[in-house]
Structure formats: C-alpha cells, structure tokens
DOZAGU-210684 format. One line per field, with one value per residue (C-alpha): residue number from 1; x, y, z. Coordinates in steps of 0.001 Angstrom, whole numbers, always signed. Example, Ala and Ser with C-alpha at 12.3 -4.5 7.8 and 13.67 -1.06 7.14 Angstrom:
# residues 2
semi: [1 | 2] .
x: [+12300 | +13670] .
y: [-4500 | -1060] .
z: [+7800 | +7140] .
This chain:
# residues 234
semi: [1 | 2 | 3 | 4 | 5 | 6 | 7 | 8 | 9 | 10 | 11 | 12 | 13 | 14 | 15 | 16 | 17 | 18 | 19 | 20 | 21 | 22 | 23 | 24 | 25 | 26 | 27 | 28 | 29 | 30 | 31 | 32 | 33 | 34 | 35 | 36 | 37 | 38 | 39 | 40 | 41 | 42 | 43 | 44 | 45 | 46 | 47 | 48 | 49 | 50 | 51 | 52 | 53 | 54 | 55 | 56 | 57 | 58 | 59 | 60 | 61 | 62 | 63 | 64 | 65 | 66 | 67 | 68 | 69 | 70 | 71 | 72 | 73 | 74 | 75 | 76 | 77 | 78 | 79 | 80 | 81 | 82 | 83 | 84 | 85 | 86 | 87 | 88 | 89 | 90 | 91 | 92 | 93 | 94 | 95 | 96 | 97 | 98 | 99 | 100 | 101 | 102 | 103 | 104 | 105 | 106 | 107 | 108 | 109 | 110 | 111 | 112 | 113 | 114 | 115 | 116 | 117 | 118 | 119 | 120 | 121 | 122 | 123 | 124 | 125 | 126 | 127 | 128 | 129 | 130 | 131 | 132 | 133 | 134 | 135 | 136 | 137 | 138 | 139 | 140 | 141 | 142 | 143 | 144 | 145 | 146 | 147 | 148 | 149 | 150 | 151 | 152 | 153 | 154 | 155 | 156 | 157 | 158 | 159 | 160 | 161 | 162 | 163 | 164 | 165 | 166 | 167 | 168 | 169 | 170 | 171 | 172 | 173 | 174 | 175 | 176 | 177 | 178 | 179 | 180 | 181 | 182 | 183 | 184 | 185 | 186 | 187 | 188 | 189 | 190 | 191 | 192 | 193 | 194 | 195 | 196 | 197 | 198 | 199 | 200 | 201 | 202 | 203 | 204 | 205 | 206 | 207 | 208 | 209 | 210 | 211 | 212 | 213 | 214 | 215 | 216 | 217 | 218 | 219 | 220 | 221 | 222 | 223 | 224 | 225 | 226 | 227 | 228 | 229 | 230 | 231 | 232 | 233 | 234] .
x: [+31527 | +30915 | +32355 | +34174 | +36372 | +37109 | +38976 | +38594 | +40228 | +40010 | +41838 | +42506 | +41784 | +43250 | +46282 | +45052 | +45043 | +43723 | +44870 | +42468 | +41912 | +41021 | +39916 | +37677 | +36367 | +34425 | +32082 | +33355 | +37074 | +39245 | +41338 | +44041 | +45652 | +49094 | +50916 | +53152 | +52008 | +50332 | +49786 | +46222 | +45034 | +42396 | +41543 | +39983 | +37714 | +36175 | +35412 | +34095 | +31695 | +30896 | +32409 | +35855 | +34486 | +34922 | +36266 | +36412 | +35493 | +33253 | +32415 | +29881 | +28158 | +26670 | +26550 | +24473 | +26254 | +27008 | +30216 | +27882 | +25223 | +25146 | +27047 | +23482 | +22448 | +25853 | +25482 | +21683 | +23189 | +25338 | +29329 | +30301 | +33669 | +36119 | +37498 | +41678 | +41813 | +38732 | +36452 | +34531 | +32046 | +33850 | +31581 | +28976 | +28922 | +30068 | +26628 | +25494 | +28699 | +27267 | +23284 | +24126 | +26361 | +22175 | +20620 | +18940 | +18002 | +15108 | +15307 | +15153 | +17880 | +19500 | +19336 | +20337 | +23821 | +24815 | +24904 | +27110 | +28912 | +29677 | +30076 | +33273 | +34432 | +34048 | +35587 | +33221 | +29880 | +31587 | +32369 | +29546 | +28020 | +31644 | +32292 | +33921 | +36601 | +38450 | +38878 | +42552 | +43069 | +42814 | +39332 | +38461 | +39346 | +37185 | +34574 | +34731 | +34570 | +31698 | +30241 | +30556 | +29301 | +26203 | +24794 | +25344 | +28043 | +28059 | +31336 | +33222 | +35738 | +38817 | +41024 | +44398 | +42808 | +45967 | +47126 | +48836 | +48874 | +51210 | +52188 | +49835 | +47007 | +47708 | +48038 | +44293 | +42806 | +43959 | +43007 | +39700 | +39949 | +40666 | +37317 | +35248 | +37124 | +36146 | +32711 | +32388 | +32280 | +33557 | +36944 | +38528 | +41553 | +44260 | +46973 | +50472 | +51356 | +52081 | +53216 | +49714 | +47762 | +49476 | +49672 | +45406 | +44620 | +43181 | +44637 | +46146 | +46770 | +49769 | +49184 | +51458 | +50706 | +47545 | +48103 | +47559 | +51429 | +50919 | +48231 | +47862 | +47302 | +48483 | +51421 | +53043 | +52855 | +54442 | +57235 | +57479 | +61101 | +59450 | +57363 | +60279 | +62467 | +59619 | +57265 | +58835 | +61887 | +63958] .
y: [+68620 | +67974 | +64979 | +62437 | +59533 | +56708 | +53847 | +53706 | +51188 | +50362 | +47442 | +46801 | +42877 | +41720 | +44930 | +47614 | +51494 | +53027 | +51515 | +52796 | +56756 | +58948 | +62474 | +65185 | +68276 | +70788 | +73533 | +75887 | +74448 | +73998 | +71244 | +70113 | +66252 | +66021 | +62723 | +60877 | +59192 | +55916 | +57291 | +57202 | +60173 | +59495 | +56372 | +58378 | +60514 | +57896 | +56618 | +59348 | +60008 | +56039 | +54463 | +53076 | +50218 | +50174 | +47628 | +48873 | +52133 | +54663 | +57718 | +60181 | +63179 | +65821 | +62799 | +60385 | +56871 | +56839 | +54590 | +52261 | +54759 | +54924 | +57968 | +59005 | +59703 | +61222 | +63901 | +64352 | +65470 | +67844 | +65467 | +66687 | +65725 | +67608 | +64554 | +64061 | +64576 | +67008 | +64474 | +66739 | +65774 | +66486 | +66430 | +68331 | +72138 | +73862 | +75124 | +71436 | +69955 | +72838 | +71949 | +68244 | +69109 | +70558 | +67709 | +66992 | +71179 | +72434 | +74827 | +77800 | +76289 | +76021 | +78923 | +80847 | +78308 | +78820 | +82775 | +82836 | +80313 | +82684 | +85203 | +83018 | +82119 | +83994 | +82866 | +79578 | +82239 | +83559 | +79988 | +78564 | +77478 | +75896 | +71627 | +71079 | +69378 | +72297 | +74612 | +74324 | +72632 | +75530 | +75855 | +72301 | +72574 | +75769 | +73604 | +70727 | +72840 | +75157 | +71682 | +70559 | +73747 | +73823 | +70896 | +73083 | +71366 | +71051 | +69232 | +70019 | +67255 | +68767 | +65901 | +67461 | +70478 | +71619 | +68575 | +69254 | +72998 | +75721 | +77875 | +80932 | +78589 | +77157 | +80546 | +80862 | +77801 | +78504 | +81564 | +80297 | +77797 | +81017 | +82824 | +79208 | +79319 | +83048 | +82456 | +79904 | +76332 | +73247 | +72045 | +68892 | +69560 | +66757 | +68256 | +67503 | +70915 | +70926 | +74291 | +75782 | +73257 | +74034 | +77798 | +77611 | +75305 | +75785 | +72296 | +69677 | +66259 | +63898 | +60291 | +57871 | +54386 | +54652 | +55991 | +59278 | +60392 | +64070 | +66789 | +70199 | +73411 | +74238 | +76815 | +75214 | +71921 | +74189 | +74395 | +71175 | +69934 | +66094 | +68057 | +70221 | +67355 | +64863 | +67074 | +70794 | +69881 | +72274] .
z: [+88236 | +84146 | +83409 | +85728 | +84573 | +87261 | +86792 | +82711 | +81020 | +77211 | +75162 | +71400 | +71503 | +74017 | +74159 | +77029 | +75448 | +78835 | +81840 | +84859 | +83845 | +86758 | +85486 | +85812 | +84127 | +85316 | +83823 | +82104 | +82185 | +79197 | +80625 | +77771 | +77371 | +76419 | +75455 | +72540 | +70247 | +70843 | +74388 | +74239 | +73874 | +70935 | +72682 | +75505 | +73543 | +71481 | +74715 | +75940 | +72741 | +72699 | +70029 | +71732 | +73854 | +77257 | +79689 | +83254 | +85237 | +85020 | +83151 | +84507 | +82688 | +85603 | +88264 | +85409 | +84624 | +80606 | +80736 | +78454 | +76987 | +72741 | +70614 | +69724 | +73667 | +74435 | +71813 | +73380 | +76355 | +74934 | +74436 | +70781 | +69496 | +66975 | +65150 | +64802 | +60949 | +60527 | +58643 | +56974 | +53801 | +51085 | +48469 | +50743 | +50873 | +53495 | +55078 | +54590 | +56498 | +59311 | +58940 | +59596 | +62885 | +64099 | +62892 | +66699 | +66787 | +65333 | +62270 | +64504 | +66704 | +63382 | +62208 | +65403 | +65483 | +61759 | +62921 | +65428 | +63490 | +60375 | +62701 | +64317 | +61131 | +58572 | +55813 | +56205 | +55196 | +52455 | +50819 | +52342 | +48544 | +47814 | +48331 | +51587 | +50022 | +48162 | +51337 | +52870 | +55608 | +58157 | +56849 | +56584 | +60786 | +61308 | +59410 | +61483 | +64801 | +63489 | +62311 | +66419 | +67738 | +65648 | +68060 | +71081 | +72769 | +76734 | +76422 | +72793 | +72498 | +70281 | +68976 | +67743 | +66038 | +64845 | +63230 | +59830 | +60352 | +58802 | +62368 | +61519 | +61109 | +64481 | +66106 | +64435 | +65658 | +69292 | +68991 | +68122 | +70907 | +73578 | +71910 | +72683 | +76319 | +77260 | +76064 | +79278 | +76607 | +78514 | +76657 | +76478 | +74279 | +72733 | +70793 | +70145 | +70097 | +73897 | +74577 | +72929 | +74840 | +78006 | +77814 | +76794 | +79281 | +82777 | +83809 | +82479 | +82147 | +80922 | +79809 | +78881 | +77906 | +79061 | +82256 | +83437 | +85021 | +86178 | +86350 | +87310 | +86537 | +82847 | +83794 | +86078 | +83815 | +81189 | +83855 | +84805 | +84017 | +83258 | +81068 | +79273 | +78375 | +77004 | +75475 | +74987 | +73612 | +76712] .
C-alpha cells in the first residue's frame, strides 16, 4: 500500500472540513474523489501535501508516519500536487515554470524530465520561450501537470484538472490523465466532472461533508443510482 489515510480530520477554526477520512491508495492505482462543492475534496489534498493542518488521524506514505511531516519532505518522497486553478508563473516562461517543478533533481535529472515532458505535450516545447501567462487555459493545465511531473512524482495529486475547460480540452486532459495511468503513475484525482473521473478511475471514492459515504470500484460507482441522481445528473 502507497498512501493510507486513517481517521483524518481537518477544521477551518473551529468548523471541521474532514471528519475522520479512512482511505487508501495503492501503487500504481488511479483512484478518483468525487464530491460537491464544499465537500472537501481540496481540503484533503492540501493535507495530504502539508499545508492544510491537521487535527486527528493518520496519514502514512509506504508504512512511514507523515500526518505532521513539512510540504518540503513530502515532495522528497515523491507527493506532488496539480493545484485546483493551475497556478502557474505567469510572468515566467514556460520551460522555467517546468525547470522549477525539478528544482530537488539534478540537471541531468532535469534534463531527462523536460524530455519526456515535451514529448507528452507538445505544444508546451514549441512555446516553451513564450510567458506562461498568454497560453490558454488548456495549456496553462498541461503546464501545471508537466510542471508536477518534472519532480518525479510517486503520488501526483490532480486537483480538478479540468476546471474551466471547453469539452475537447477536457477530453485532452483525461486523455492525458489515461497516458500518466498506463504508464503505471500513482493517481489521486478530484474533479467535478464525475462521469470522466469515474469512467478513468480504478476506484473511487465519494465524500460529502467531510465524510467519506461510498467507495468502490469506479464502474460500478458510475452505476450507482446514489451516484446518478447526485452527481450524474440521471
């Protein structure tokens, strides 16, 4: 087992976001986190990458405490988060956003990621002189996950990748997110875009309020008629 969650709560203040999280992910697994809004889905991976406080429970990283280790030591061991919104350095160029994502890799390292990072995404190589800030959106998102990969990720945290999307450049980004799956990379993935998480996902998990309400394997969550009415629109 990767990564296991017991117990984990969270609060605003004094307002609980995660209310005693039991979850697990194991290598290799894309395993996808569906929810409404305010459920608290981002909540639970800026816990995971250490900068959402935590008040009770546990979260282990191949059988190793980190409930309370630093960002820094979490990205060490390989936890690299996608954030909701992209977040990219605007003023930056794109090949600098990337070079900072390998900023604990030496320049061979570097230079090996950046590769198979242009060879991904294309489009990223042949703008990679332009500022961050004028790609489009869909490209700002490749950025951002070519940014993540570039540190090697053991667990890539994705954080509503297809946020703000036009539907062709969601059917890219999943696609994308299949490409990362067949090539064996450990996926945690939050997206509103149920039915895509679902129908990518090896399992699944559905939180509300805080709490974790069902799990299982992606398809048959996809048709689960709790699932249909709250989150498919069926």
């Amino acid at each position: 087992m990767l990564l296991q969650i017991e117990a984990l709560a969270s609060c605003y203040g004094r307002i609980p976001a995660l209310k005693g999280i039991d979850l697990h992910i194991g290598a290799g697994e894309l395993v996808a986190l569906v929810g409404a809004n305010g459920a608290g889905k981002t909540t639970l991976l800026r816990a995971l990458s250490g900068v959402q406080p935590v008040s009770a429970g546990h979260v282990r990283f191949e059988g190793v405490d980190i409930t309370h280790a630093p960002p820094e030591r979490r990205v060490r061991l390989g936890i690299v988060q996608v954030p909701e919104g992209r977040q990219v350095f605007g003023p930056l160029s794109v090949e600098d956003n990337l070079r900072l994502g390998a900023y604990l890799r030496g320049r061979a390292q570097a230079e090996e990621s950046i590769e198979r990072v242009y060879a991904m995404f294309p489009v990223l190589k042949s703008k990679r002189r332009e500022a961050a800030g004028t790609l489009s959106g869909g490209q700002q998102q490749m950025l951002a996950i070519g940014r993540a990969l570039m540190a090697a990720p053991r667990l890539l945290l994705l954080d509503e990748p297809s946020m703000g999307l036009a539907p062709r450049l969601v059917e890219d980004i999943f696609g994308c997110v299949r490409s990362l799956k067949q090539a064996s990379t450990t996926i945690f993935l939050v997206d509103q875009n149920a039915r895509a998480a679902l129908a990518v996902a090896d399992r699944a998990y559905v939180l509300e309020t805080g709490r974790v309400v069902l799990e299982g394997a992606g398809a048959d969550l996809l048709e689960n008629d709790q699932v249909k009415e709250a989150y498919l629109g069926l």
